[in-house]
N, CA, C and O atoms as a GROMACS GRO file, in nm:
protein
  328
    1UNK      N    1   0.947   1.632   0.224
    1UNK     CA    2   1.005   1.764   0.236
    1UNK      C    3   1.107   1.780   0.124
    1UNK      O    4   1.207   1.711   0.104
    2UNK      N    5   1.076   1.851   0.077
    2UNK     CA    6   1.188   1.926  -0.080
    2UNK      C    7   1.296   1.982  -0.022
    2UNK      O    8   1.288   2.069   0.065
    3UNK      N    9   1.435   1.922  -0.081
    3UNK     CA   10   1.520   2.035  -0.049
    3UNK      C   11   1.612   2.144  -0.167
    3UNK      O   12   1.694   2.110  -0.251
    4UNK      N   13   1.579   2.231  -0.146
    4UNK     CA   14   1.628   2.359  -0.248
    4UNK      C   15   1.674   2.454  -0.199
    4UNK      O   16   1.683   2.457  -0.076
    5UNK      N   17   1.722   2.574  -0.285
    5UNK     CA   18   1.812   2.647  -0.212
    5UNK      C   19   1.711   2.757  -0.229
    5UNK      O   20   1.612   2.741  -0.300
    6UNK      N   21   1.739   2.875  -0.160
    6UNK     CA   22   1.642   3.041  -0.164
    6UNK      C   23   1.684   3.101  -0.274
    6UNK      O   24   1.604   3.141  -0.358
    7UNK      N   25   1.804   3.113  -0.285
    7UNK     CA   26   1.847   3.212  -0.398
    7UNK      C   27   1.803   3.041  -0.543
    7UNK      O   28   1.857   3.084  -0.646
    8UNK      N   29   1.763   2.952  -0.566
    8UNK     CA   30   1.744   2.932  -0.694
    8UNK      C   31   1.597   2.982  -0.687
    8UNK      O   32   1.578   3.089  -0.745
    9UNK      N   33   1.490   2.926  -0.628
    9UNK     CA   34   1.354   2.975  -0.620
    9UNK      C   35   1.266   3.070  -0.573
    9UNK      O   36   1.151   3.102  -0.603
   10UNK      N   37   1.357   3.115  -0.479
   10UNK     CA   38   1.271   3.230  -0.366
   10UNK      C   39   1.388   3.385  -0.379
   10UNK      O   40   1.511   3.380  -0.373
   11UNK      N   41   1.308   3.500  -0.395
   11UNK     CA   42   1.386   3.655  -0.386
   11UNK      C   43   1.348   3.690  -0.321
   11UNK      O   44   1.227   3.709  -0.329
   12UNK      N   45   1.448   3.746  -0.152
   12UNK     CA   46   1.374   3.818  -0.062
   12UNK      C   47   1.342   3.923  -0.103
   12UNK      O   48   1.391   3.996  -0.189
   13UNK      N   49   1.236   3.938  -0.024
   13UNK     CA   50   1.199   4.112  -0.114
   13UNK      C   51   1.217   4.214   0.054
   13UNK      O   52   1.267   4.326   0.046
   14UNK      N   53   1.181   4.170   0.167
   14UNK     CA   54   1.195   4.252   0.275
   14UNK      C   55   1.161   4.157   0.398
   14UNK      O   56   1.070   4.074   0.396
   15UNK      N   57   1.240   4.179   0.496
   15UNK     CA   58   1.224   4.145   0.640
   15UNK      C   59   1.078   4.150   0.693
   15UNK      O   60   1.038   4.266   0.679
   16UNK      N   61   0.992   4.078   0.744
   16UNK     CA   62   0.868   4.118   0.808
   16UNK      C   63   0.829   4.086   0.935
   16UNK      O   64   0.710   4.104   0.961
   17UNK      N   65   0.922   4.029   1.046
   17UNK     CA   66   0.915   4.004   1.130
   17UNK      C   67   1.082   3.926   1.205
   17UNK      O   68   1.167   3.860   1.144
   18UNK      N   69   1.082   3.960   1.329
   18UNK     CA   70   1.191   3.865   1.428
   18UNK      C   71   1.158   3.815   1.578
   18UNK      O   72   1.112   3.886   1.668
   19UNK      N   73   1.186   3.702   1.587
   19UNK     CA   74   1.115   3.659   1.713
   19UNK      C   75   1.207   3.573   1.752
   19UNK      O   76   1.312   3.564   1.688
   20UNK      N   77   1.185   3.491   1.869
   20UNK     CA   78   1.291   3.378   1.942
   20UNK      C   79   1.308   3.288   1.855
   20UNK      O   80   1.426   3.279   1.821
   21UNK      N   81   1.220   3.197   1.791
   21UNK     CA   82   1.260   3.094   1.652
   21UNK      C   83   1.300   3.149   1.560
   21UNK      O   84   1.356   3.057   1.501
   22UNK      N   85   1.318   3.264   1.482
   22UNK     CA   86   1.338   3.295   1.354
   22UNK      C   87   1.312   3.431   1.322
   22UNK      O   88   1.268   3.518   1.398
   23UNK      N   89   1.348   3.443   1.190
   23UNK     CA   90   1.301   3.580   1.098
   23UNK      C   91   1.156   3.505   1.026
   23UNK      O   92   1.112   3.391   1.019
   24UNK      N   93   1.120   3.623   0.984
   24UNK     CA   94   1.006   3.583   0.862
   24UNK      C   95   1.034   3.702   0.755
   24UNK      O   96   1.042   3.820   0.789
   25UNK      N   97   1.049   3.649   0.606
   25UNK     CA   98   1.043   3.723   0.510
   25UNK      C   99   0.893   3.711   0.400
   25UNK      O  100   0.816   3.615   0.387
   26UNK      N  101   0.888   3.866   0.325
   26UNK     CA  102   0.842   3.807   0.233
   26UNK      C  103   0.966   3.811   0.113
   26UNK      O  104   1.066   3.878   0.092
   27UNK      N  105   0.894   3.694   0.046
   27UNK     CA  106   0.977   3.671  -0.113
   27UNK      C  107   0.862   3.622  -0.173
   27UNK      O  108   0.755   3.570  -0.141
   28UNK      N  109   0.945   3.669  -0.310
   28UNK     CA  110   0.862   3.628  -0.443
   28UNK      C  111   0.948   3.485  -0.491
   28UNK      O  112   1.067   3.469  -0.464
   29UNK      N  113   0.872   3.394  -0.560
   29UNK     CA  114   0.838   3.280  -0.591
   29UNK      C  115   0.894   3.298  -0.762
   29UNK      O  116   0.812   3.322  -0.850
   30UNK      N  117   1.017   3.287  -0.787
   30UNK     CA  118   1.063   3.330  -0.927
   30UNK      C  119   1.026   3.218  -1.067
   30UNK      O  120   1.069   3.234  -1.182
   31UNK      N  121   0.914   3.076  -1.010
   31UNK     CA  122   0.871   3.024  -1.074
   31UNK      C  123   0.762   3.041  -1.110
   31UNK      O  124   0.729   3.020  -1.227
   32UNK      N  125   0.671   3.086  -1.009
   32UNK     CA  126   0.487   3.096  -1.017
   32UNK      C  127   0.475   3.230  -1.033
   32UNK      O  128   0.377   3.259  -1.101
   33UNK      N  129   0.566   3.363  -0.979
   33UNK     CA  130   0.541   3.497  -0.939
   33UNK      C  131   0.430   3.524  -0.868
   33UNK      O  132   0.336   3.592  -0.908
   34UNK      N  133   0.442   3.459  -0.739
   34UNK     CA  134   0.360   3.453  -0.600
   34UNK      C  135   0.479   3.499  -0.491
   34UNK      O  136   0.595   3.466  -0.468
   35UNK      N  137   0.381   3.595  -0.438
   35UNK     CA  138   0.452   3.627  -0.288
   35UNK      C  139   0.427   3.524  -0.172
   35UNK      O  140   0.310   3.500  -0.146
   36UNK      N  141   0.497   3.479  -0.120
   36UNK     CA  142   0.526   3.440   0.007
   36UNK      C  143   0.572   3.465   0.120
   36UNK      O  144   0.647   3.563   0.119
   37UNK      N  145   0.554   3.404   0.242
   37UNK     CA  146   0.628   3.484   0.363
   37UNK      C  147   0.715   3.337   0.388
   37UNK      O  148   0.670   3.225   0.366
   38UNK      N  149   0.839   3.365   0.436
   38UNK     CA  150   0.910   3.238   0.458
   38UNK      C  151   1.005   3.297   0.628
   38UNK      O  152   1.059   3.402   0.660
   39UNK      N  153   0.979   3.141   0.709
   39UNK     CA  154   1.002   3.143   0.835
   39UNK      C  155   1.146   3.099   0.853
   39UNK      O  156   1.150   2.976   0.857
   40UNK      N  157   1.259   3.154   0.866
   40UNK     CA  158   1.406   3.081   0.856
   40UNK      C  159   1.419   3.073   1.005
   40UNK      O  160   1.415   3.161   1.091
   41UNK      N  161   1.437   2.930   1.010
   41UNK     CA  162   1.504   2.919   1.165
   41UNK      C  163   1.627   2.848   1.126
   41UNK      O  164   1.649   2.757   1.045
   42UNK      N  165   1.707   2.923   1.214
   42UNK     CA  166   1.893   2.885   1.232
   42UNK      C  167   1.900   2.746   1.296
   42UNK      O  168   1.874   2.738   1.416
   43UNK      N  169   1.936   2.628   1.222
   43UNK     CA  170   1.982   2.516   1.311
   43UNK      C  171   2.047   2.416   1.307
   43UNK      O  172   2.042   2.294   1.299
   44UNK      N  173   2.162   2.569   1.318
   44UNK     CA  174   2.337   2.439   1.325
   44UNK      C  175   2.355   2.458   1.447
   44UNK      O  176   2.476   2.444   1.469
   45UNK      N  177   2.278   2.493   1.577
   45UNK     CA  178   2.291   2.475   1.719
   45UNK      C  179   2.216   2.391   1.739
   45UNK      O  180   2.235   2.345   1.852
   46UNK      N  181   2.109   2.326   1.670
   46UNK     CA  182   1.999   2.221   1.723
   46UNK      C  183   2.045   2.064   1.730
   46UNK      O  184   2.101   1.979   1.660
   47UNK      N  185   1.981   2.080   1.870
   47UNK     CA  186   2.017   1.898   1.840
   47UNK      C  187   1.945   1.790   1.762
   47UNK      O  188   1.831   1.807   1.721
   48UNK      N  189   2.010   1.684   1.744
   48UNK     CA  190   1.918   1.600   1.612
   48UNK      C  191   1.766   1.628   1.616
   48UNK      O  192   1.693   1.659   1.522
   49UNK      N  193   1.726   1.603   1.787
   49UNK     CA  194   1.606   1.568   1.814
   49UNK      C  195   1.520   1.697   1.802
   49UNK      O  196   1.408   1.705   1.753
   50UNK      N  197   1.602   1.806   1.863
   50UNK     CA  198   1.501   1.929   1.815
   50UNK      C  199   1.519   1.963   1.660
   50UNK      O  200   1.435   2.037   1.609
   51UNK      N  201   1.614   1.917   1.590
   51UNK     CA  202   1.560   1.942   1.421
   51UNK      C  203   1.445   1.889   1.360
   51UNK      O  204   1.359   1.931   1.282
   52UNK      N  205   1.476   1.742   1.441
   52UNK     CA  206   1.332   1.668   1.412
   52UNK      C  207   1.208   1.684   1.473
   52UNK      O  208   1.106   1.625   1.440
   53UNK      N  209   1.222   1.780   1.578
   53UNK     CA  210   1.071   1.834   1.601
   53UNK      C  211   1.042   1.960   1.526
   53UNK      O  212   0.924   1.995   1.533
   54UNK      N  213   1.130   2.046   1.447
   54UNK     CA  214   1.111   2.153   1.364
   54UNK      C  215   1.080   2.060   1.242
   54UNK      O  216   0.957   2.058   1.249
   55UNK      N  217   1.098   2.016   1.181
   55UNK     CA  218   1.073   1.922   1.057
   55UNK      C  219   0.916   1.881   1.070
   55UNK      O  220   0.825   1.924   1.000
   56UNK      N  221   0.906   1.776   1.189
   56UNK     CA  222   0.761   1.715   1.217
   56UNK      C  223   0.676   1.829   1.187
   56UNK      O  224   0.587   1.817   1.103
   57UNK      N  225   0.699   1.971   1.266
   57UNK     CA  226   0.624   2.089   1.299
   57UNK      C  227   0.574   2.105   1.136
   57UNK      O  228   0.457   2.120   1.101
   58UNK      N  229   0.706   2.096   1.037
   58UNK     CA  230   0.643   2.131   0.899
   58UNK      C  231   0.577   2.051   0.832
   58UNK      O  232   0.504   2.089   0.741
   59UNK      N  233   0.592   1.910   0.871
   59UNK     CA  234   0.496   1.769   0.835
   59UNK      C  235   0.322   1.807   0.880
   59UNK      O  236   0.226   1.811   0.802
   60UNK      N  237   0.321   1.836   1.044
   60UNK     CA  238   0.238   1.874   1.084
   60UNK      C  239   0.095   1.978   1.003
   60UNK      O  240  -0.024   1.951   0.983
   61UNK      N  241   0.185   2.112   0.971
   61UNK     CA  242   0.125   2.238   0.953
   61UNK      C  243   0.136   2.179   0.827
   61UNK      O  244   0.089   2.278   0.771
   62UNK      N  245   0.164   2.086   0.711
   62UNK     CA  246   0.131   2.083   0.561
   62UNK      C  247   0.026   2.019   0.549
   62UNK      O  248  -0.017   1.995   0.436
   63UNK      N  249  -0.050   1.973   0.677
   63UNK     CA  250  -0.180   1.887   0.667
   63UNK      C  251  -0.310   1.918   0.691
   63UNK      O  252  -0.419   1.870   0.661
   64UNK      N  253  -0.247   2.064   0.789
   64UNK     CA  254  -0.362   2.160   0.822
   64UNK      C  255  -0.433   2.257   0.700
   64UNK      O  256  -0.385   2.302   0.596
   65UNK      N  257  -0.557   2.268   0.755
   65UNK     CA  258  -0.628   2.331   0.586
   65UNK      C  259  -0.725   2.459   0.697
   65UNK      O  260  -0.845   2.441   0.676
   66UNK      N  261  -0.709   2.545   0.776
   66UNK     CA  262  -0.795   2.628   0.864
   66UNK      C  263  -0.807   2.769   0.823
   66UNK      O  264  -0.701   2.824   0.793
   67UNK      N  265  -0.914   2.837   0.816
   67UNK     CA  266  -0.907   2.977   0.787
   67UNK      C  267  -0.826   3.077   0.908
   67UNK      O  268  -0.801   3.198   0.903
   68UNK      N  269  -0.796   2.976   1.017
   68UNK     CA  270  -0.732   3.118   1.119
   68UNK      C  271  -0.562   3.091   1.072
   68UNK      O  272  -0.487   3.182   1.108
   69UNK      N  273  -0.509   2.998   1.011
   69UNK     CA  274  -0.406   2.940   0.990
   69UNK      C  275  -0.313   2.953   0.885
   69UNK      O  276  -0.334   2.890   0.782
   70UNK      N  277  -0.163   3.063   0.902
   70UNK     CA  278  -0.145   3.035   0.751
   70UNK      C  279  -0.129   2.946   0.689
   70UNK      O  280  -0.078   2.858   0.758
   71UNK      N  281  -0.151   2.900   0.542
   71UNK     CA  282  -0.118   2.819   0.487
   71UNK      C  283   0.029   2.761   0.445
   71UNK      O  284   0.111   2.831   0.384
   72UNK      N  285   0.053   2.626   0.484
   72UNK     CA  286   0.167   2.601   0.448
   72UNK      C  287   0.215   2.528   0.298
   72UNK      O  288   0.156   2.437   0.240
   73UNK      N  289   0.338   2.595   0.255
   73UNK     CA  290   0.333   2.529   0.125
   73UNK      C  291   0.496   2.428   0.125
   73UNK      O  292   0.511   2.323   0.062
   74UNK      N  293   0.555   2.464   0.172
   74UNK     CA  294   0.697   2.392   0.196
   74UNK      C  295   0.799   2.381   0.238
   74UNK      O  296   0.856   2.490   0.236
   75UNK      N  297   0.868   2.292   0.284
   75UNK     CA  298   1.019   2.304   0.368
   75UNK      C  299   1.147   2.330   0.334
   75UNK      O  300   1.166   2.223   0.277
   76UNK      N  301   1.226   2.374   0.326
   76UNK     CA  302   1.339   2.348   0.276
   76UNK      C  303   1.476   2.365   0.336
   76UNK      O  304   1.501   2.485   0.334
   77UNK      N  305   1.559   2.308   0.380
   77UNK     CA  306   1.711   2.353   0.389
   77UNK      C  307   1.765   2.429   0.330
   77UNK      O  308   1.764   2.414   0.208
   78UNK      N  309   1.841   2.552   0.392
   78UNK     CA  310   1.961   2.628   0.279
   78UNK      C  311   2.078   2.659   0.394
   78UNK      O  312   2.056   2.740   0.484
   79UNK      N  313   2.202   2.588   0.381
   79UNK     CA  314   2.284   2.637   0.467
   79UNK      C  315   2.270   2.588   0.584
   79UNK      O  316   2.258   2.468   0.610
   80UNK      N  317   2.272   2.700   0.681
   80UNK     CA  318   2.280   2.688   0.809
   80UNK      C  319   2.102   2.683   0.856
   80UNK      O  320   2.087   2.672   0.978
   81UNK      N  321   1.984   2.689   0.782
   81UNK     CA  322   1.853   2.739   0.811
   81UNK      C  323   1.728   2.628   0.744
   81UNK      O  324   1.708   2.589   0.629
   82UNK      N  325   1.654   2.598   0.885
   82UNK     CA  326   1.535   2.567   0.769
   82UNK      C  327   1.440   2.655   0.754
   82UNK      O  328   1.352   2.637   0.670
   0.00000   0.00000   0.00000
């Protein structure tokens, strides 16, 4: 898992969703100029063990390759959010 910040690689461009885990944005990709959607979940309330089941979750979904599935491309920390 990479850790980087949003504002060096990623520009939100607009809100596209809110739910009980998180927001979802899209942003553009200011290295490749690819859009992405990125899932921020807040977790400076989580305990060790549920960070590490949000983490696994992204270990998990980077292994999956399915057409019903979005594709995952990477993790990252910024702040208070992964």
């Amino acid at each position: 898992m990479s850790i980087i910040t949003i504002t060096e690689e990623y520009k939100i461009i607009k809100q596209l969703g809110k739910g009980g885990f998180g927001e979802v944005y899209l942003v553009s990709n200011q290295k490749d100029n690819k859009y992405y959607a990125i899932k921020k979940i807040l977790i400076n309330n989580l305990s060790e063990e549920e960070l590490k089941l949000r983490e696994t979750e992204g270990i998990i979904l980077s292994n999956i390759s399915n057409e019903y599935i979005v594709k995952y491309y990477d993790s990252f920390k910024d702040n208070d959010y992964l």
